[in-house]
C-alpha positions in Angstrom: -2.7 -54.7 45.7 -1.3 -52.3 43.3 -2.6 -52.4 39.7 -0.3 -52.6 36.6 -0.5 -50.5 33.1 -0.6 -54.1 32.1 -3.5 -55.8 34.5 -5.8 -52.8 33.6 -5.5 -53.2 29.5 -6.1 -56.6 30.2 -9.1 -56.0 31.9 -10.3 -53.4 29.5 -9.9 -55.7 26.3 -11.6 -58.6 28.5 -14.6 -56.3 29.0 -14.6 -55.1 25.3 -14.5 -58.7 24.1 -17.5 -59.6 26.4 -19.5 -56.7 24.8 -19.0 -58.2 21.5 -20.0 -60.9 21.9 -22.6 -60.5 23.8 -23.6 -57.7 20.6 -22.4 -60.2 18.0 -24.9 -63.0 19.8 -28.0 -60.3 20.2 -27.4 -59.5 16.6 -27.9 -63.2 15.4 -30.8 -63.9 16.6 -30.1 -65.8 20.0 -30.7 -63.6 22.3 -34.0 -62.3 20.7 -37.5 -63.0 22.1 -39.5 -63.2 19.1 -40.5 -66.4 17.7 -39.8 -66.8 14.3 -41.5 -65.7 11.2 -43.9 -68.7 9.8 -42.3 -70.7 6.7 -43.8 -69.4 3.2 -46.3 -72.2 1.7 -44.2 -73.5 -1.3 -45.5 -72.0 -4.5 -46.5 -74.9 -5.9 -49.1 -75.5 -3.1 -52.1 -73.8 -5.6 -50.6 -76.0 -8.2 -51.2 -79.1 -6.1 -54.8 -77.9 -5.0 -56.4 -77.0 -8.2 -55.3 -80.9 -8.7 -57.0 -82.1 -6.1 -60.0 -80.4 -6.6 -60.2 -81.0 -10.2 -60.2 -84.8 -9.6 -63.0 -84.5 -6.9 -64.6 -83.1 -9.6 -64.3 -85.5 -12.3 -64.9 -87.8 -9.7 -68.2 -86.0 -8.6 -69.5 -85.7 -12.5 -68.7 -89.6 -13.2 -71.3 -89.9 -9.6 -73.5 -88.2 -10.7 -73.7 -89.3 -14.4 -72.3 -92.8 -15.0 -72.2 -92.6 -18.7 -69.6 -90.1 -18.7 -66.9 -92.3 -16.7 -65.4 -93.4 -19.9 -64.6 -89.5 -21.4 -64.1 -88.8 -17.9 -62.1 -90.8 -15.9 -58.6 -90.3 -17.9 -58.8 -86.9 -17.5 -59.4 -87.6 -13.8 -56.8 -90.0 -13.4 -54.5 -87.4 -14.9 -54.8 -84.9 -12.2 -54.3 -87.6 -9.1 -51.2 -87.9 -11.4 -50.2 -84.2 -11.2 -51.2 -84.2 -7.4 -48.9 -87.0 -6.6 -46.1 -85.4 -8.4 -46.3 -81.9 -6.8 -46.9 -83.5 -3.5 -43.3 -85.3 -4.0 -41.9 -82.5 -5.5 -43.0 -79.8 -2.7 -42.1 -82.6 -0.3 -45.7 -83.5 1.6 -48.0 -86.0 1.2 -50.8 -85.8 -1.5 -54.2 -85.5 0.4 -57.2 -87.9 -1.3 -60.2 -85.6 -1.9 -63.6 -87.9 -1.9 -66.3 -86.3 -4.2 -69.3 -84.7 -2.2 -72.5 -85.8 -4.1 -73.8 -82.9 -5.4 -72.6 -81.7 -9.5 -74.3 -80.3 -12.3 -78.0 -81.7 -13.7 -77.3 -83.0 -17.2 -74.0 -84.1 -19.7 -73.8 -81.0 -21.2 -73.8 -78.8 -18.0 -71.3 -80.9 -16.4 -68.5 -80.8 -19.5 -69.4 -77.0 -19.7 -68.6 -76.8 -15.9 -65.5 -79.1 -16.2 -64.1 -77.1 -18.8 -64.3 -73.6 -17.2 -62.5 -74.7 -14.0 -60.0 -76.7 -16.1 -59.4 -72.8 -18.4 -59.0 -71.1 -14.4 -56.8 -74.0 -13.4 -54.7 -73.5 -16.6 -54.3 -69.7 -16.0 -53.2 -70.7 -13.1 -50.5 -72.9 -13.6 -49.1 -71.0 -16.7 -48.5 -67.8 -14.1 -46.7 -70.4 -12.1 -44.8 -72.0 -14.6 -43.9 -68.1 -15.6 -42.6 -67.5 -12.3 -41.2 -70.9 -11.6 -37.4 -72.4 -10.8 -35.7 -73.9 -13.9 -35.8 -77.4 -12.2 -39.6 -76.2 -11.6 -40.8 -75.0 -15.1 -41.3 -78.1 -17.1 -43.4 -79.7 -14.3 -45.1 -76.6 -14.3 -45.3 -76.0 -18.1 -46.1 -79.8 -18.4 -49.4 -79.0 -15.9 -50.6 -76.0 -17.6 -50.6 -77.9 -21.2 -52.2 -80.9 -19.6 -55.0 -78.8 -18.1 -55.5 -76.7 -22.0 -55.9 -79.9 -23.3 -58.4 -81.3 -20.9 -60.3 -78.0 -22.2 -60.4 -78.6 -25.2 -61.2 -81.8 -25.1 -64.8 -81.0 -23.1 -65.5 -78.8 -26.1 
């Protein structure tokens, strides 16, 4: 058998084209052994947990001292609101939160309480309305007002 000019290029670009690929393929990713990197937990996720925690505590100061349920339970009722809307808008299901038993002694304890994690939770959600999406902010902006009211309103 007496190799060609012709047979032999063929056989050269055959072997470089199999290099390629096999380079292109190594180089995207199929080829590789490592597992990939963990997804990022979605920004709002702190958002959606201050929420929830802020509720259980409503929920936990209305327990504890019935005659508050009235001032309360709005205020309550209006984070299970933001929950359920940063759960749909982050795309998981809200968690419920039940209230452990145990808050503050007396009225003026508990509101004084309330109102200090309602001014963190409102930090909070005004540095992540400042570094929210556009089709984020106003949810964002609309959560951090919320919780500034609920402040001031435990004055």
């Amino acid at each position: 058998m007496v190799l060609t000019g012709r047979v032999l290029s063929t056989s050269r670009r055959l072997l470089l084209g199999t290099a390629l690929s096999s380079a292109a393929l190594a180089g995207c990713g199929l080829l590789d052994s490592e597992p990939e990197p963990e997804p990022q937990p979605d920004p709002l996720q702190p958002l959606l947990n201050e929420a929830l925690a802020l509720a259980a505590a409503y929920d936990r100061a209305i327990l504890a001292d019935a005659s508050l349920s009235a001032r309360l339970t709005p205020l309550a009722d209006d984070h299970r609101a933001h929950a359920a809307e940063l759960s749909r808008v982050i795309g998981t299901a809200a968690p419920s939160v039940a209230p452990s038993s145990s808050a503050p002694a007396g009225p003026a304890e508990t509101t004084a309480t309330l109102r200090k994690a309602e001014q963190a939770a409102q930090r909070t959600a005004v540095a992540a309305c400042k570094a929210a999406t556009p089709e984020r902010a106003g949810l964002t902006g609309s959560v951090a007002a919320c919780r500034a009211t609920h402040a001031e309103a435990l004055r």
